[in-house]
C-alpha positions as CSV (number, residue, x, y, z in Angstrom):
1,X,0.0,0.0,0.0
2,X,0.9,3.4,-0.5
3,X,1.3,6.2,1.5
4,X,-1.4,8.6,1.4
5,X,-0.6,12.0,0.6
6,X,-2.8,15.6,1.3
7,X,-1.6,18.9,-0.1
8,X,-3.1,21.0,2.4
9,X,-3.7,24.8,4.3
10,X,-3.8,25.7,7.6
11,X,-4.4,28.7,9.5
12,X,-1.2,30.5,11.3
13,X,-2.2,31.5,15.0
14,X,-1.5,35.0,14.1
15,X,-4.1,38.1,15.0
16,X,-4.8,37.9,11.0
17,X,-3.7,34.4,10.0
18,X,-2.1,33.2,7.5
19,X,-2.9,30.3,4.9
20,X,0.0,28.3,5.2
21,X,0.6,25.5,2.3
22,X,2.1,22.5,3.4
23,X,2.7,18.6,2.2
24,X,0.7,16.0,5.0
25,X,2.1,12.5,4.3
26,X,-0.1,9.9,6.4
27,X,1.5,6.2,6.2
28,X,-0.5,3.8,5.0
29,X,0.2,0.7,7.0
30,X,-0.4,0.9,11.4
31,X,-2.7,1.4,13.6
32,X,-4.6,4.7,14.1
33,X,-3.7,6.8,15.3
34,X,-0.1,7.5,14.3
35,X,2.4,9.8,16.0
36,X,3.3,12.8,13.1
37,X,6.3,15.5,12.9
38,X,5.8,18.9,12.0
39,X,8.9,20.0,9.1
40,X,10.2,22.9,8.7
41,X,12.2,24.5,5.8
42,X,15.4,26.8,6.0
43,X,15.5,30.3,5.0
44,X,16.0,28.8,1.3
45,X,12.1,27.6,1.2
46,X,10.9,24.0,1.0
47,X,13.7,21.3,-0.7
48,X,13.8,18.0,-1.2
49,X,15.3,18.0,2.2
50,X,11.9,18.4,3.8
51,X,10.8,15.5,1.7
52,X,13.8,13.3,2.4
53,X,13.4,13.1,5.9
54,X,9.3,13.0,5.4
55,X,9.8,9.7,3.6
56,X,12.0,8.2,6.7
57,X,9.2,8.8,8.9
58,X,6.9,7.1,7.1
59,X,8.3,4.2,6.2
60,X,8.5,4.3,10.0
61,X,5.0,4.7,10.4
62,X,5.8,8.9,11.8
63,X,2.9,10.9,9.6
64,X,4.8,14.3,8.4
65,X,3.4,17.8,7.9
66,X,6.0,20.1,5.6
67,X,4.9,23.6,5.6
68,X,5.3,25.9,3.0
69,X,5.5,29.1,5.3
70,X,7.1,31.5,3.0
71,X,4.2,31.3,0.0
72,X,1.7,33.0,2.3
73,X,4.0,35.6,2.6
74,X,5.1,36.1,-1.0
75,X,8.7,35.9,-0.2
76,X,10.9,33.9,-2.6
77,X,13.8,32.7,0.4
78,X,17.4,33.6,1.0
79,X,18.8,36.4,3.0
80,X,17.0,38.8,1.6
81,X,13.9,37.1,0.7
82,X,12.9,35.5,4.6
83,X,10.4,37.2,7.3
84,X,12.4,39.8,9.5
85,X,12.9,37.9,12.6
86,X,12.2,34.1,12.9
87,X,9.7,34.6,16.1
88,X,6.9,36.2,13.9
89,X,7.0,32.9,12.1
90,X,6.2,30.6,15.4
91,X,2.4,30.8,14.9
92,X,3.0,29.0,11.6
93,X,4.4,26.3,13.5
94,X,1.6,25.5,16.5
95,X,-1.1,26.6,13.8
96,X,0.5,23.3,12.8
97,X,0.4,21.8,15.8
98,X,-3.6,22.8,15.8
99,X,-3.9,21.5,12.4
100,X,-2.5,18.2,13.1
101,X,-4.8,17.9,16.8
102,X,-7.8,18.0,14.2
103,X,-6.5,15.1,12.3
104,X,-8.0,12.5,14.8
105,X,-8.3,9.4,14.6
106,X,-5.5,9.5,12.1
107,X,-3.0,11.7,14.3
108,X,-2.1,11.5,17.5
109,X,-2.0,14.5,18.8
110,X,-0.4,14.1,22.4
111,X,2.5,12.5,19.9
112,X,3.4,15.2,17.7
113,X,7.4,16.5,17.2
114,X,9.0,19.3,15.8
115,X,12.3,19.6,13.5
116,X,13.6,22.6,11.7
117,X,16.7,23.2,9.6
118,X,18.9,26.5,9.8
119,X,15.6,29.1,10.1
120,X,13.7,26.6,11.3
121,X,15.8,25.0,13.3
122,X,16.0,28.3,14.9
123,X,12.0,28.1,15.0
124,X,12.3,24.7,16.9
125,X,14.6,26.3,19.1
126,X,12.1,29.0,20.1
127,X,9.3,26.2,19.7
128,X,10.8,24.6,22.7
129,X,10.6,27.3,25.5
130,X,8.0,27.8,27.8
131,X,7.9,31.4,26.8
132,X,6.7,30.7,23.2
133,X,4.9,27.6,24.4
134,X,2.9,29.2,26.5
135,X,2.1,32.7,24.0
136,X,1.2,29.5,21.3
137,X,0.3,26.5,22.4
138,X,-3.0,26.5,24.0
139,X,-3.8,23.3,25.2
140,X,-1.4,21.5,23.0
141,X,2.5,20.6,23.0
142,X,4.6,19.7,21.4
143,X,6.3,16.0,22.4
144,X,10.0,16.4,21.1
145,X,11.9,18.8,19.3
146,X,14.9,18.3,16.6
147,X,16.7,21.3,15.9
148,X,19.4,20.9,12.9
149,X,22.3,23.6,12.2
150,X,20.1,26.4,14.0
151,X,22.5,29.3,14.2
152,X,24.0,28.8,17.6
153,X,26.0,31.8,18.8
154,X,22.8,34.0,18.6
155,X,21.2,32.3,21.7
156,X,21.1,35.2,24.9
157,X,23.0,37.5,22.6
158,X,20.1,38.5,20.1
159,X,16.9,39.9,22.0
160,X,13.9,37.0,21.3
161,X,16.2,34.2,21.4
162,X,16.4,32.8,24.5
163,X,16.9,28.9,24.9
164,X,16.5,28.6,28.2
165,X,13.6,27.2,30.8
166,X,12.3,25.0,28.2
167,X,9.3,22.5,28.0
168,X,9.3,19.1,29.7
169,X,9.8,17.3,26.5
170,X,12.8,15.7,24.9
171,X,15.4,17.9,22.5
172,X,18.2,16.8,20.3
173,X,20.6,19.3,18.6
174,X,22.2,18.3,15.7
175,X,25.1,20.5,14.0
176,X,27.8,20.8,11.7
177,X,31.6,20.3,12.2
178,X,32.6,22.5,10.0
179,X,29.3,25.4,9.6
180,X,30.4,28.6,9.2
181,X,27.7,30.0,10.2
182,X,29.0,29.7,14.2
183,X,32.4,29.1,13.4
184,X,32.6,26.6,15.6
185,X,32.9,22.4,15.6
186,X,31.5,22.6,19.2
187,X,28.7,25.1,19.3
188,X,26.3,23.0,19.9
189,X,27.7,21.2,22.8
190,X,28.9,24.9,24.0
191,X,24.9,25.8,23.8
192,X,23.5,22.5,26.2
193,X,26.6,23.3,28.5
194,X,25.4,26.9,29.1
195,X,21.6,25.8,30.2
196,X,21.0,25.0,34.2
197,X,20.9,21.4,34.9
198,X,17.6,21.1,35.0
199,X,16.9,22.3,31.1
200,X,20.5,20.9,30.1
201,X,19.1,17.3,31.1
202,X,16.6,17.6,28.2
203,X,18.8,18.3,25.7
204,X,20.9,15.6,23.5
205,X,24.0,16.4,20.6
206,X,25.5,15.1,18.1
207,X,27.7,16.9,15.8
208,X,28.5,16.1,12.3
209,X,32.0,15.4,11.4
210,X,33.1,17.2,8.1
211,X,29.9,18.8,7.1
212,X,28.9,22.5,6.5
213,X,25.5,24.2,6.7
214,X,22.8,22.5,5.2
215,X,24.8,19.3,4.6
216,X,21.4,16.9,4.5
217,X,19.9,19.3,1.1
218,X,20.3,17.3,-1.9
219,X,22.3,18.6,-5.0
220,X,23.6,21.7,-2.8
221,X,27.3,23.3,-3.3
222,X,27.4,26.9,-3.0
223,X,27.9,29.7,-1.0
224,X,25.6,32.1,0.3
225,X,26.4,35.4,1.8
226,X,24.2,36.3,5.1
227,X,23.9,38.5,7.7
228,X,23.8,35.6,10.2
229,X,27.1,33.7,8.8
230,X,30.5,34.2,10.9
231,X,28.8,34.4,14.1
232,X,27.0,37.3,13.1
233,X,29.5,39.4,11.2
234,X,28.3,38.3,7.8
235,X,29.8,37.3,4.7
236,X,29.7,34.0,2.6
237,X,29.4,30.3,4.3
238,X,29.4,27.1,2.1
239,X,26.1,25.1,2.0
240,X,27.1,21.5,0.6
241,X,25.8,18.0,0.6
242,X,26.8,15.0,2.2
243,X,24.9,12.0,0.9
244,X,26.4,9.4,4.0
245,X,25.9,12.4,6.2
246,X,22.5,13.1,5.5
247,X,21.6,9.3,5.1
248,X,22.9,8.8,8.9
249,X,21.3,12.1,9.8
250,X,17.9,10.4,8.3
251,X,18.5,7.4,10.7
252,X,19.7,9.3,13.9
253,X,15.8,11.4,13.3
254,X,13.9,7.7,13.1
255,X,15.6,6.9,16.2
256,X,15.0,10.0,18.4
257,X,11.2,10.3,17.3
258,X,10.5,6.7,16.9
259,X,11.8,6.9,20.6
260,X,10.0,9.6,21.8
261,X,6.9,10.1,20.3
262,X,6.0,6.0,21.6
263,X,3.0,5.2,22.4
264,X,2.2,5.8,26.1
């Protein structure tokens, strides 16, 4: 049997909201309901990355919901083509969160994660404090969060992103060895180790060795120049794939939500 596939809208959680787009990808074999993961796209727009790790998840029996959060907006990605700030985006992501509550009995909706790349891993970041949990979420939350290359030398130095006193819910960081975006083979680790004990407990890392930004995109080599590269100063970083990267990156995300989003 095959997978069963919606092209979809939701409605953003904003004061006016937004129609976002997205891709729902229900598998077709298991029980009802199924545990799902919200996707979300890098500052570049939706890739076959999105859609790479969407297939994983299904074959895992982990429904997938890839929004399309720059078409509502009419901005065609990049630098200069992305919303302002990455917190006017977050009620894109639990108007996703909503969307998926109402797919019942298909989705489970005490089982839903999160995982972003670069922007959105930013977004899943944000997604994962009680702050922005508890401006957003309602009644709903969010059951584990994967954050990939998220830009980490801007947490507590850029007003509006915080990453500290975060949900009761698992997190697992995964960077880049060599993104030049935070200059630094052990940002990631550098970010847990600064949270109090009780917040760094929730958090798990794993850094990829020999891999820049956006290592998991198919078909990418190029460099992009951005105000968020070199730890803020700007200029260019490389963007390249990695097929055995991203095909273990693929299999590390199975394992965490297949993990965490069990059934209780």
């Amino acid at each position: 049997m095959r997978d069963i596939v919606h092209y979809v809208t939701f409605p953003s959680l904003h004061e006016k909201p937004l129609s976002i787009a997205a891709r729902l990808r229900i598998p077709a074999e298991g029980a009802s309901p199924v545990p799902a993961v919200v996707i979300l796209h890098g500052s570049a727009g939706p890739s076959d990355r999105e859609g790479g790790y969407a297939v994983e998840f299904n074959r895992a029996g982990i429904a997938t919901l890839e929004a399309d959060q720059w078409a509502a907006r009419n901005l065609e990605g990049g630098a200069d083509g992305r919303p302002r700030t990455v917190p006017e985006t977050l009620p894109d992501v639990f108007g996703a969160l909503t969307y998926l509550a109402g797919r019942q009995p298909k989705v489970d909706p005490a089982r839903v994660g999160l995982m972003g790349f670069s922007f959105g891993g930013i977004a899943t970041i944000l997604a994962s404090t009680k702050t922005y949990s508890a401006t957003f979420a309602r009644d709903l939350r969010f059951a584990a969060f994967m954050p990939c290359y998220p830009v980490c030398w801007m947490y507590g130095r850029v007003p509006g992103y915080e990453f500290r006193d975060l949900v009761d819910a698992p997190i697992f960081l995964l960077t880049a060895e060599l993104d030049q975006y935070d200059n630094d083979p052990g940002a990631g680790d550098k970010l847990v180790a600064s949270l109090p004990s009780s917040d760094r407990a929730r958090v798990s890392t794993m850094t990829m060795p020999g891999c820049h930004h956006g290592f998991d995109m198919p078909d990418t080599d190029m460099e992009v120049n951005d105000p968020s590269s070199n730890r803020g100063a700007g200029g260019t970083a490389i963007m390249r794939y990695n097929p055995p990267a991203a095909a273990e990156a693929h299999r590390q995300a199975v394992a965490f939500f297949l993990r965490t989003l069990a059934q209780r």
